[in-house]
Backbone bond lengths (Angstrom), bond angles and torsions (degrees), N, CA, C in turn:
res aa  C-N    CA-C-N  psi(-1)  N-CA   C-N-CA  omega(-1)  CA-C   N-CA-C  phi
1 X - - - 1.459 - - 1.524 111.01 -
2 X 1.241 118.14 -55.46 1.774 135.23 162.49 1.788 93.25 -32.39
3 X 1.020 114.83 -63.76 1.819 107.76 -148.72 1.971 92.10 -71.16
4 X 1.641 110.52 -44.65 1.706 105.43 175.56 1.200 102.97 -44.73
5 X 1.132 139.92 -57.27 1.370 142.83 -148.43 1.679 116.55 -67.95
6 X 1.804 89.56 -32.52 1.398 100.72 -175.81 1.799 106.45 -84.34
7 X 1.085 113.02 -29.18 1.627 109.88 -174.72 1.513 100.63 -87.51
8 X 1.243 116.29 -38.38 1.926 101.70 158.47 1.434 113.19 -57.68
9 X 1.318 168.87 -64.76 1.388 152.63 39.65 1.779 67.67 117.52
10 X 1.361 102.54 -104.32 1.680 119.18 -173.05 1.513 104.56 -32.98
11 X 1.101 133.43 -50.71 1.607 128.45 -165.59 1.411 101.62 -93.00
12 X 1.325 129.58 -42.40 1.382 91.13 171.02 1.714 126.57 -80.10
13 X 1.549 103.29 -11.68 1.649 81.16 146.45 1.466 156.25 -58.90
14 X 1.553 72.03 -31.64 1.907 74.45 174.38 1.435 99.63 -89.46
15 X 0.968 139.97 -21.36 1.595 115.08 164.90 1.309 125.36 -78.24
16 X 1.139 141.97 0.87 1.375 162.68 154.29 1.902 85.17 -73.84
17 X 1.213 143.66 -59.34 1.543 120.70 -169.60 1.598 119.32 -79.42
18 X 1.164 92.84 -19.29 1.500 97.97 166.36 1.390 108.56 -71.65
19 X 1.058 134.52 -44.23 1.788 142.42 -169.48 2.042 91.49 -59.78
20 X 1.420 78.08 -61.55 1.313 79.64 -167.84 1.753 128.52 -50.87
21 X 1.233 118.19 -45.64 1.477 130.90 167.26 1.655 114.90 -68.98
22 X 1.152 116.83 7.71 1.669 120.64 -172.21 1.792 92.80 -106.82
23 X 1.669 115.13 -59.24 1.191 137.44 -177.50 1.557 121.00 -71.93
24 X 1.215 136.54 -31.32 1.203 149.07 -155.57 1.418 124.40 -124.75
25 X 1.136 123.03 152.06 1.552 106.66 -177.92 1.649 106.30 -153.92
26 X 1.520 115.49 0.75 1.342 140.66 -127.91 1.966 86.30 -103.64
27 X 1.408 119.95 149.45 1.720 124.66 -173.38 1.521 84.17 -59.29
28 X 1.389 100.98 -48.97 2.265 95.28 -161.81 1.149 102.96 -64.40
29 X 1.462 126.98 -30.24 1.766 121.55 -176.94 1.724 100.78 -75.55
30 X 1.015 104.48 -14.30 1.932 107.04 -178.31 1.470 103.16 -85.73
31 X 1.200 124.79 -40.33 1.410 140.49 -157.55 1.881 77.70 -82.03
32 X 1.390 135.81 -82.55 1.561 128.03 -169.69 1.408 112.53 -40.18
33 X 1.444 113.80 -39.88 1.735 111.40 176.93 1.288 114.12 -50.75
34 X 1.489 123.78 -50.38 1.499 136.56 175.07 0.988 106.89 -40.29
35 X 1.543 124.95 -75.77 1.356 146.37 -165.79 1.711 110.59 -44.80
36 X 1.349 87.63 -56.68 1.663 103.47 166.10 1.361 115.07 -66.34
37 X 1.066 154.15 -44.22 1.307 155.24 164.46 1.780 115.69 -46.67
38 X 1.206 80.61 -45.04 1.964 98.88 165.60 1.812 107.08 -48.56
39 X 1.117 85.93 -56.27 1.937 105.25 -166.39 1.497 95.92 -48.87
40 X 2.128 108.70 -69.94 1.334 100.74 -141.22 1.894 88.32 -57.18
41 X 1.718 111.13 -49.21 1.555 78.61 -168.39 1.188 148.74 -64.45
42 X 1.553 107.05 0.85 1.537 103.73 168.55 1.659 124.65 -95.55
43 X 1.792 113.00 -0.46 1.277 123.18 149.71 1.499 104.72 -54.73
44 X 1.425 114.32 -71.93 1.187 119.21 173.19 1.574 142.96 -11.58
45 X 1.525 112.03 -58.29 0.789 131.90 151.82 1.633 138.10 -62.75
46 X 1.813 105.41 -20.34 1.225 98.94 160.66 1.395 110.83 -109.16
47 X 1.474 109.68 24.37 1.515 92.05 153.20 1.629 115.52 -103.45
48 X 1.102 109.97 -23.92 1.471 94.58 169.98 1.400 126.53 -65.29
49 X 1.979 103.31 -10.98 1.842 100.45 -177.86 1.578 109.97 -82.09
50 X 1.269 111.26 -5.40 1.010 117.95 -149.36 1.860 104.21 -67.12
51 X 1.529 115.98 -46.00 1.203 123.72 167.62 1.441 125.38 -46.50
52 X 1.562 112.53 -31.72 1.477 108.18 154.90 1.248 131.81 -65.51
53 X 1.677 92.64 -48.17 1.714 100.59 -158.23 1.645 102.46 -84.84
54 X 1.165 121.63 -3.74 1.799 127.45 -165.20 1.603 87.89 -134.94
55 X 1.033 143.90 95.52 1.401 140.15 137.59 1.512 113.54 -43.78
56 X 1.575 101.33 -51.88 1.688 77.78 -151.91 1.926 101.65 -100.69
57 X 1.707 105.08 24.71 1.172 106.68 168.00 1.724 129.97 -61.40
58 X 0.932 115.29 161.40 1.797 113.75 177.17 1.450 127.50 -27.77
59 X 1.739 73.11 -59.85 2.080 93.36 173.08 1.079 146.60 -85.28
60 X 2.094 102.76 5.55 1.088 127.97 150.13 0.977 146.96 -91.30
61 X 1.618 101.29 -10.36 1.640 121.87 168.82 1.583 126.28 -33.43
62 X 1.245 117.74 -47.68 1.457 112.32 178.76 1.588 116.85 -89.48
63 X 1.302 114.63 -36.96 2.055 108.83 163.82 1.709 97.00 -64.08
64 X 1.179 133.11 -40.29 1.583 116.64 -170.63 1.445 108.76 -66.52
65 X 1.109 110.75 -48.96 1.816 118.34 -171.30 1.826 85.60 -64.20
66 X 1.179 138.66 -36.00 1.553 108.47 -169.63 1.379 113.66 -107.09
67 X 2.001 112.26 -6.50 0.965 116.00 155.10 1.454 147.18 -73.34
68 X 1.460 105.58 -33.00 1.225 134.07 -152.81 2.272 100.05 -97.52
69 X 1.399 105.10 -22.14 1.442 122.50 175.88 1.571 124.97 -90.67
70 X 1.344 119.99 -63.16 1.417 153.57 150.52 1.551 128.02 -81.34
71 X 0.983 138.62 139.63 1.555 155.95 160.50 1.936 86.67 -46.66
72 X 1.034 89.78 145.31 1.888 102.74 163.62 1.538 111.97 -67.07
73 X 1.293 133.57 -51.21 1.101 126.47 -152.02 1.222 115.82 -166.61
74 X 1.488 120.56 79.57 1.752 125.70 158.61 1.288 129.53 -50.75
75 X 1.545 108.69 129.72 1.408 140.00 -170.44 1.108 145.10 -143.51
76 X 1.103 157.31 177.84 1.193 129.82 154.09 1.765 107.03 -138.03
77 X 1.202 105.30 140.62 1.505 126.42 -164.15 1.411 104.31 -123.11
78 X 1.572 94.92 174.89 1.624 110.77 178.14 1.471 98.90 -141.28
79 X 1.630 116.69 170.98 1.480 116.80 172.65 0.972 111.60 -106.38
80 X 1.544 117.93 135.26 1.758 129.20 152.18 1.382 119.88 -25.28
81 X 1.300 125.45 151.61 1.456 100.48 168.47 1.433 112.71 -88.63
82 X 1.549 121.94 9.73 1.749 103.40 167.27 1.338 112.02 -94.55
83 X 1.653 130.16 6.44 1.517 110.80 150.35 1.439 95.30 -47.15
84 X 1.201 154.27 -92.30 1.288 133.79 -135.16 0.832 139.46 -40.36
85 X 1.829 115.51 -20.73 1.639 111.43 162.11 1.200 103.25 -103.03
86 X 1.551 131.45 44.24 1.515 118.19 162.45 1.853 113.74 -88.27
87 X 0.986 112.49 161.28 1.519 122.05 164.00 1.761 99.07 -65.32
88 X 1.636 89.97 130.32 1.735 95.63 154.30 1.193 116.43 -148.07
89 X 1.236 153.72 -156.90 1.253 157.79 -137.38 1.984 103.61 173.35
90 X 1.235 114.17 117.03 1.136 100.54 -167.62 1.757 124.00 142.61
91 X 1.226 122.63 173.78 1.490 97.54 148.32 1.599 108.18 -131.66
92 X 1.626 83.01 158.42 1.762 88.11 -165.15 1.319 122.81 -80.38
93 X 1.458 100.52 1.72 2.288 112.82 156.99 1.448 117.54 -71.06
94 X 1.627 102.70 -23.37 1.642 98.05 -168.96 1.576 122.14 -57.07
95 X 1.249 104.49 141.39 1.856 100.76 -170.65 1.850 116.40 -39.86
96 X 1.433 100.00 -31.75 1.936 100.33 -146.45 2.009 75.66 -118.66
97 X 1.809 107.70 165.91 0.680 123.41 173.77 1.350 117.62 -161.11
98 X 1.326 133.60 115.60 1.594 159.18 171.73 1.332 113.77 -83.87
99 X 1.775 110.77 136.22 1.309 94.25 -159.23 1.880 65.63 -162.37
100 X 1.735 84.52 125.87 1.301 97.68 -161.95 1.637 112.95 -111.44
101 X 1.283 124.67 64.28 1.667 105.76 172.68 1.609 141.91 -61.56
102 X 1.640 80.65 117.19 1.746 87.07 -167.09 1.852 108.22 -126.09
103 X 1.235 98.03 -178.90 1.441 125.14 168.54 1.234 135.09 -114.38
104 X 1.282 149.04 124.69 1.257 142.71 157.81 1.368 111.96 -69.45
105 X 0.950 125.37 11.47 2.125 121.59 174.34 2.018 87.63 -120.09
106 X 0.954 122.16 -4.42 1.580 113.61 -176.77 1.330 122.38 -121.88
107 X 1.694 107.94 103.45 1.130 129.71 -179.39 1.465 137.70 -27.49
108 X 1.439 97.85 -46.29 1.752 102.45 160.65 1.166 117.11 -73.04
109 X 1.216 118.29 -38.21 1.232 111.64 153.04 1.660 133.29 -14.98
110 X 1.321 88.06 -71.38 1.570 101.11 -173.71 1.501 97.88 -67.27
111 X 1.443 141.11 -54.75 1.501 141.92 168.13 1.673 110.27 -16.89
112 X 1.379 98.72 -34.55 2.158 99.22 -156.28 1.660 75.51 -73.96
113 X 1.747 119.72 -67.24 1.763 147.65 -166.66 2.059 96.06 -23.64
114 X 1.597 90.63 -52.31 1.476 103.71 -166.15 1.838 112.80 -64.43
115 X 1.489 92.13 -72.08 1.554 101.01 161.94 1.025 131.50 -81.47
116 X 1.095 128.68 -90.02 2.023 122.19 173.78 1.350 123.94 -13.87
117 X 1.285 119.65 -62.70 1.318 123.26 -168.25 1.252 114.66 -56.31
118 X 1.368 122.30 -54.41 1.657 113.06 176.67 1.805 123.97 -38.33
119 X 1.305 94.22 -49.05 1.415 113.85 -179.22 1.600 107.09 -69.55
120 X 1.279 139.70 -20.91 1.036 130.29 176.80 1.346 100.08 -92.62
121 X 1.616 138.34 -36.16 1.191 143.16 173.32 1.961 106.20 -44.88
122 X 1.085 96.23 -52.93 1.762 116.79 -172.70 1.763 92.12 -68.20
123 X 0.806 119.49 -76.95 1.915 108.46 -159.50 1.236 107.03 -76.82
124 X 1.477 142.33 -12.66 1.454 133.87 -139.76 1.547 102.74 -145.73
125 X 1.208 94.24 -65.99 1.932 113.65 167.37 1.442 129.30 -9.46
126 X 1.362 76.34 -79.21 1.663 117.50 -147.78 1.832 90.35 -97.44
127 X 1.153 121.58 -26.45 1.764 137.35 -169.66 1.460 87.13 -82.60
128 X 1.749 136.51 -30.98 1.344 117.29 -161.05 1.380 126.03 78.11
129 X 1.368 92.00 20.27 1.462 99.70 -175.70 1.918 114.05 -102.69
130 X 1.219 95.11 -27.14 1.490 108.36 -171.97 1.476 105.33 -132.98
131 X 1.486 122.60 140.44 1.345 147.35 177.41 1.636 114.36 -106.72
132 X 1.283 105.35 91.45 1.724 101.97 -171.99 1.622 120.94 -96.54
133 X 1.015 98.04 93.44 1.616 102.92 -169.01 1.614 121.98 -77.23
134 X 1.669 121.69 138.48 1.753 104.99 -153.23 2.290 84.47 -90.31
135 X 1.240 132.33 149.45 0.590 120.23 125.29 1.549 148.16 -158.63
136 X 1.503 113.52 135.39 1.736 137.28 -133.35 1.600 90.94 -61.46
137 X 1.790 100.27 125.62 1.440 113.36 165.49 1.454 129.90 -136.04
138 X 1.923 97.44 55.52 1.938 119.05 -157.72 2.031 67.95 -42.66
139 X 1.562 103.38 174.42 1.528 129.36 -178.03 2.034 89.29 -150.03
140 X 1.418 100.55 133.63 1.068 83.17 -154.23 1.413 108.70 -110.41
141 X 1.527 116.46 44.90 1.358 139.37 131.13 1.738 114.65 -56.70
142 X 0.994 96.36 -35.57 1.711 97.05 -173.97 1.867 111.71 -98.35
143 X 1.471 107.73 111.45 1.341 127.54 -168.71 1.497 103.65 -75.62
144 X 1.350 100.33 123.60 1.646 128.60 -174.19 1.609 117.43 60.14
145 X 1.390 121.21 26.47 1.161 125.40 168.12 1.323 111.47 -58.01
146 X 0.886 147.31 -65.46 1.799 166.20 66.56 1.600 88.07 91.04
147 X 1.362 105.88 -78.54 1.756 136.44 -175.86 1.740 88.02 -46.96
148 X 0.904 106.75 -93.35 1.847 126.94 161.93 1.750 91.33 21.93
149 X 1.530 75.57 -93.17 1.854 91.79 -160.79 1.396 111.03 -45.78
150 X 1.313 120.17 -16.69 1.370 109.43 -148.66 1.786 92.18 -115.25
151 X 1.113 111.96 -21.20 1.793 123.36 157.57 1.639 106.24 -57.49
152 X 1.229 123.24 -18.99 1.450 121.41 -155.87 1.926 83.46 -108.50
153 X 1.365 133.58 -33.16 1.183 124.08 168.14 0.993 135.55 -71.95
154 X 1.773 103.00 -37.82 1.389 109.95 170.71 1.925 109.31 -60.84
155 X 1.172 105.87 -59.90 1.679 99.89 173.63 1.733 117.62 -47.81
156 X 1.579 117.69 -12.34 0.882 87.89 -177.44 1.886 107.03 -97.13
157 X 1.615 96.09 1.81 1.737 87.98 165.48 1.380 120.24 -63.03
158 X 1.047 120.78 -7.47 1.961 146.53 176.38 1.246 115.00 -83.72
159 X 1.426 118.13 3.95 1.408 139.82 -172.80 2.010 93.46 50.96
160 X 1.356 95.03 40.94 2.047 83.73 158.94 1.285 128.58 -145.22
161 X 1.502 88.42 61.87 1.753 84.75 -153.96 2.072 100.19 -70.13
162 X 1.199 123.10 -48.62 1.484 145.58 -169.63 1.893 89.76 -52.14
163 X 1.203 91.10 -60.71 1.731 79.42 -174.81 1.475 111.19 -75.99
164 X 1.343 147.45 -23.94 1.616 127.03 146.28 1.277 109.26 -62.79
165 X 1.379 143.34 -12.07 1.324 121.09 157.55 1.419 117.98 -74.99
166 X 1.021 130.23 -40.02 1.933 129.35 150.32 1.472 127.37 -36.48
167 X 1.564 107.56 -35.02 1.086 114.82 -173.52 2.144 108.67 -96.50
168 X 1.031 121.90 -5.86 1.099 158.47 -161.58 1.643 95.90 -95.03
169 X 1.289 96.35 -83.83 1.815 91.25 -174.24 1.593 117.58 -75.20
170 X 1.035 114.35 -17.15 1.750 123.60 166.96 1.421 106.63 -70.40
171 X 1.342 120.76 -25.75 1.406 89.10 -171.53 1.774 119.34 -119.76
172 X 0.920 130.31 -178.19 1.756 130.49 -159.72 1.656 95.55 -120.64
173 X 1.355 112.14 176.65 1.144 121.03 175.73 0.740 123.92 80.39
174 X 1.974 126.41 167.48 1.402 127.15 -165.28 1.797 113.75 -52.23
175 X 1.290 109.77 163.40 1.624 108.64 165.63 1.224 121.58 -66.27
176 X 1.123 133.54 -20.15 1.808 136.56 142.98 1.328 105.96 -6.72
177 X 1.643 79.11 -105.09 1.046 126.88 162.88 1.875 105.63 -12.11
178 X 1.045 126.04 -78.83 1.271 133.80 -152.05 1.691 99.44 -64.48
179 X 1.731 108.68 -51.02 1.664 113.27 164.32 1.715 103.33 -38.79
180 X 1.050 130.20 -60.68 1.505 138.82 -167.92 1.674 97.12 -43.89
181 X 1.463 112.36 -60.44 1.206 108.85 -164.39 1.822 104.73 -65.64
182 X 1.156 117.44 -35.09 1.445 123.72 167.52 1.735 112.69 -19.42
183 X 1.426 76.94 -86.96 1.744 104.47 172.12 1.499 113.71 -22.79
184 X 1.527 112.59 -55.58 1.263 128.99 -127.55 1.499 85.49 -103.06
185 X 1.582 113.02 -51.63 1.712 105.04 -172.86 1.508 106.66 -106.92
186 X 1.219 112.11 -15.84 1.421 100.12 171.96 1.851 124.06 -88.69
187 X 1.219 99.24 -0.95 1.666 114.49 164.47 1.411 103.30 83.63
188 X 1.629 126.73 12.42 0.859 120.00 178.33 1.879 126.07 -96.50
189 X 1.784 111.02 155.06 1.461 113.94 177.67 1.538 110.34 -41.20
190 X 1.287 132.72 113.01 1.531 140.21 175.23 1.306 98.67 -81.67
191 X 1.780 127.52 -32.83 1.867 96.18 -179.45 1.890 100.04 -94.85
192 X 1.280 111.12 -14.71 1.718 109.83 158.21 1.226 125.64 -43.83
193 X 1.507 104.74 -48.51 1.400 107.94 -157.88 1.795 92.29 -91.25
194 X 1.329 123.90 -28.65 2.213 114.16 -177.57 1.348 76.58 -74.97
195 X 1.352 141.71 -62.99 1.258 125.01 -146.59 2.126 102.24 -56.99
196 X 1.102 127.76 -26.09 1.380 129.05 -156.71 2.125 83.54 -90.26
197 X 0.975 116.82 -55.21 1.574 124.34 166.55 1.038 104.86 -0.51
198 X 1.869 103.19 -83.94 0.975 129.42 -132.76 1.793 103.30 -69.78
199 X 1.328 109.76 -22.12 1.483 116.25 -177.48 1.292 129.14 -61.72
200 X 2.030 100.80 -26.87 1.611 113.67 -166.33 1.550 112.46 53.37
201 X 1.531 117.42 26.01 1.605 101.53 169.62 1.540 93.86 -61.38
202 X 1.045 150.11 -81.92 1.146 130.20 -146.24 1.322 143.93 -79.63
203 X 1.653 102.18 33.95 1.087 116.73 173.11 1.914 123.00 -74.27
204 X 1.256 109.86 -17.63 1.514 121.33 164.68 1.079 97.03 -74.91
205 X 1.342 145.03 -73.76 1.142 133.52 -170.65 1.686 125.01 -30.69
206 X 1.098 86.45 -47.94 1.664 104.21 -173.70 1.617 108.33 -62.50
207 X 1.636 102.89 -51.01 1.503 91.13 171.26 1.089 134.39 -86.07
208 X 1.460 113.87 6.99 1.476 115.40 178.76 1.313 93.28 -85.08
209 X 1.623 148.48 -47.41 1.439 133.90 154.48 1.633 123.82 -18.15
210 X 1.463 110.31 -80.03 1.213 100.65 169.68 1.364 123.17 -54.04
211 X 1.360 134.60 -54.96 1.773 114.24 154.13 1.438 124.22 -13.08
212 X 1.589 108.45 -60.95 2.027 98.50 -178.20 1.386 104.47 -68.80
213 X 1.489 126.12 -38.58 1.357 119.05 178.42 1.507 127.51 -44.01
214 X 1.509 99.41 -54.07 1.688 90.60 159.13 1.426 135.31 -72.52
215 X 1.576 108.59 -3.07 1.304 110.84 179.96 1.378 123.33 -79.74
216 X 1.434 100.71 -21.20 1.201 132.09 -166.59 1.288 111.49 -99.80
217 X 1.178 136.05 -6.09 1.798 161.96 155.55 1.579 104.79 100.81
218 X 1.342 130.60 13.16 1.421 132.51 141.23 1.477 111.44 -8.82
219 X 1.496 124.56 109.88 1.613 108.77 169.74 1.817 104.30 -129.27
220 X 1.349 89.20 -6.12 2.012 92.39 -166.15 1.282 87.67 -135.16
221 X 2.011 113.09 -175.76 1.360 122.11 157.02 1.632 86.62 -136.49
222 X 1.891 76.78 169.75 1.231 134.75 -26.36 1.609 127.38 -73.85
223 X 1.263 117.29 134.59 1.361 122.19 171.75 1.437 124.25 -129.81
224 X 1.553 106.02 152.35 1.665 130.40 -151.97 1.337 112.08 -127.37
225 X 1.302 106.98 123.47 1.814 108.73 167.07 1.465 90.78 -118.14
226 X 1.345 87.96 146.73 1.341 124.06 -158.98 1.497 114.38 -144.52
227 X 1.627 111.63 107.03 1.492 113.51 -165.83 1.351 99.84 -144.63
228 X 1.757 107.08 167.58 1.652 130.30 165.32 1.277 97.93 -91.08
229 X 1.314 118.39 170.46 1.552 127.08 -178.54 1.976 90.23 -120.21
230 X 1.095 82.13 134.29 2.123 90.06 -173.15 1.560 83.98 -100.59
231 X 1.758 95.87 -175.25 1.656 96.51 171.56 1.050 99.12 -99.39
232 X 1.151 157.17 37.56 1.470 156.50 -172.76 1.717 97.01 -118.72
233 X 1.398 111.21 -17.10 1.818 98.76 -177.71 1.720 100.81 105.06
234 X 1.153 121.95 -22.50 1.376 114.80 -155.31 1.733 89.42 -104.91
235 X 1.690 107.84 -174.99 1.715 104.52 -178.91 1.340 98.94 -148.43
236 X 1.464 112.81 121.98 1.458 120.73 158.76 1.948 128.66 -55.97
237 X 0.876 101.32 122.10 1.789 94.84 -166.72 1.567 106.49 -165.00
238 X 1.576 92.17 -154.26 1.495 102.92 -163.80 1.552 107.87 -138.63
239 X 1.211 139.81 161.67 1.201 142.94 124.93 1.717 130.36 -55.99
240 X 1.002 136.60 93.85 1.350 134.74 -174.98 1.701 117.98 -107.05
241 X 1.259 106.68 76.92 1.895 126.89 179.75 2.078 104.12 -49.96
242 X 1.324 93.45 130.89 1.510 85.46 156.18 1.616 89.46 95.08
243 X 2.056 103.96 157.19 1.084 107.94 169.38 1.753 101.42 -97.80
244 X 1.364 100.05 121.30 1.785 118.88 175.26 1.259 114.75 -102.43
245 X 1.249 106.08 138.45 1.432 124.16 169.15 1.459 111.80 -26.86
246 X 1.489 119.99 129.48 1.851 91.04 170.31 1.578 119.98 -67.62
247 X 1.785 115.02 3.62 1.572 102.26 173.02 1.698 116.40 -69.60
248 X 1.674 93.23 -16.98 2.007 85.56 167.06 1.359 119.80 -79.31
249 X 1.254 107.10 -46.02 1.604 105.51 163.13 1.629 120.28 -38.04
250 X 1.230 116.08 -55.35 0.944 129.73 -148.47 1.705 114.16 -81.76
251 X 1.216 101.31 -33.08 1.715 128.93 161.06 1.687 115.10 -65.53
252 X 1.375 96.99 -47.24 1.557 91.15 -168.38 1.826 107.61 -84.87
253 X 1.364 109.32 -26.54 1.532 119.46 166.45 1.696 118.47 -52.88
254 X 1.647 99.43 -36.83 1.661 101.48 -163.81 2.031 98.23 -83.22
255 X 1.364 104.31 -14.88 1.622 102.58 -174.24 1.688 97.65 -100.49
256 X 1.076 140.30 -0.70 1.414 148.03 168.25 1.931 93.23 -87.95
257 X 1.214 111.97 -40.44 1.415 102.77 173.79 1.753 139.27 -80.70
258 X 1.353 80.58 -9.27 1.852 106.42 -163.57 1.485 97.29 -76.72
């Protein structure tokens, strides 16, 4: 009922700006166009979130039913050679391997960090079964994501990179701010870690991530490739869009294992 309301919401705004720019010509009729222009795009914008943030809404019905069952899109891939200096969690013999591009400015994001991850840590992880590799995809709508990821490398020259990534998606507020909390709860050097900033070494890094991400058909977050390791070097798998339940993970992992 919420999402009808909101896409009526959207149309009669824009027909209210059309009225208005046909009829009017007046600073206050300019000043409502703005205001209104403001509106439709932030209707706008929450209707396109809506497929993330509402699965089992109206307008998510058909990406959920093919998301929420199946992986989006089987393939088979190979790795870049800068996975090798990514952070992972795992060991790097285990048969299967997850490779997670995310954001610290993107909310679903943080949803997979919050829920999913533990549970994949617990059955898959920690079992040696799965190799979960982090890799950084700031979108550059989202202000100081960029900074973000690359605060989470520099700490991890501090041997902490995993715990500023915990501390990273838990917490709110400016990117200051968020470095501060780094420092502060992740036990790491705060004039080490601006001083490591300030260099942008890891700004190649960063875009050579987003590079495989689009290579790899990455278009949103958060998104997951998800493969077997063949003997050829290469990995049979999937694309998996969206933050999913870990019962998709968790289903499509146990038939990659079977």
């Amino acid at each position: 009922m919420k999402n009808a309301l909101t896409v009526g919401l959207v149309c009669l705004t824009i027909i209210a700006l059309g009225g208005l720019r046909q009829f009017f010509s007046s600073s206050a009729a300019e000043r409502e166009i703005s205001r209104l222009n403001q509106e439709v795009a932030e209707l706008r914008e929450r209707l396109a979130s809506l497929g993330s943030e509402h699965p089992n809404s109206p307008e998510a019905v058909s990406s959920s039913r093919s998301n929420a069952e199946l992986p989006v899109h089987a393939f088979t891939f190979s790795l870049d050679d800068s996975s090798r200096n990514d952070p992972y969690l795992g060991s790097k013999d285990a048969p299967l391997i997850l490779m997670g591009f995310l954001s610290y400015g993107c909310q679903t994001c943080r949803r997979f960090v919050r829920e999913t991850l533990p549970e994949l840590k617990a059955k898959y992880i920690h079992e040696e079964k799965l190799q979960f590799i982090l890799r950084d995809f700031p979108l550059p709508s989202e202000a100081g994501a960029t900074d973000l990821a690359a605060a989470a490398h520099c700490a991890g020259e501090q041997g902490k990179y995993w715990e500023a990534f915990d501390v990273l998606f838990a917490g709110d507020g400016s990117e200051d701010a968020r470095v501060r909390e780094v420092a502060a709860i992740a036990g790491v050097d705060e004039k080490r870690l601006r001083q490591c900033l300030q260099t942008g070494r890891y700004s190649k890094e960063i875009g050579r991530d987003i590079a495989e991400g689009k290579r790899l058909g990455v278009q949103g977050l958060p998104a997951f490739v998800v493969g077997k390791r063949l003997s050829d070097g290469t990995y049979a798998g999937a694309l998996i869009r969206g933050a999913q339940p870990f019962k998709v993970f968790d289903e499509y992992l146990k038939s990659k294992l079977s």
